[in-house]
N, C-alpha and C positions, 0 to 999 in steps of 0.2 A: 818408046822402047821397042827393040824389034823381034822380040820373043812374046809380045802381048798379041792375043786374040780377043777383038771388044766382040764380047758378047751384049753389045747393051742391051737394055728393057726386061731381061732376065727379074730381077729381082722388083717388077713395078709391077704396082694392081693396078687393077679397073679403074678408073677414075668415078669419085661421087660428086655430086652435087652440094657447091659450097653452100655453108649455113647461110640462113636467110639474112642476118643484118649485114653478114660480109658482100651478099649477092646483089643486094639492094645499094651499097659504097661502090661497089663495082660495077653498077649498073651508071649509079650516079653522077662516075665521072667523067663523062662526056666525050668527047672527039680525043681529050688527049688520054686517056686510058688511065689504066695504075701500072707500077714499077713496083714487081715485089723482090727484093735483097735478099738473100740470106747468110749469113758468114759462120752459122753451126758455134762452133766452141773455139774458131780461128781469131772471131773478134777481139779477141783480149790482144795477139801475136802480133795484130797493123802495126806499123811505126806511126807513129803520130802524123808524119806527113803525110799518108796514106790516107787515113782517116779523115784529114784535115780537105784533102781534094777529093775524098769521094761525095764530103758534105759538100762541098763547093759545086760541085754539078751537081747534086740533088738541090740546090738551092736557087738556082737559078731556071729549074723546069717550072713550067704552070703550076702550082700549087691549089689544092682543095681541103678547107679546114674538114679534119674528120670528129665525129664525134666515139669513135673507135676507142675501148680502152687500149 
């Protein structure tokens, strides 16, 4: 849009220090890292086919069983 000025970072805090079992998952999983997602209140809006290929490449990375609720 070319009437936008990003002001990004504006409205971001300080960053803290993740809770200890999440630090410890995330410590845990090795060379290939974690992938955190978020889709807010959009996830309901996917079309099925969307959702269906975004499992499809999460499905085929390394995988780590979590014991994460």
């Amino acid at each position: 849009m070319p009437n936008v000025v990003y002001i990004g970072g504006f409205q971001c805090k300080p960053a803290r220090p993740l809770p200890a079992e999440l630090e410890e998952f995330v410590q845990s999983a090795g060379q290939h890292g974690v992938i955190i997602m978020t889709l807010g209140t959009h996830v309901n809006a996917l079309p099925k086919d969307v959702t269906e290929e975004i499992a499809g490449v999460f499905a085929k990375m390394p995988q780590k069983l979590s014991s994460l609720p």
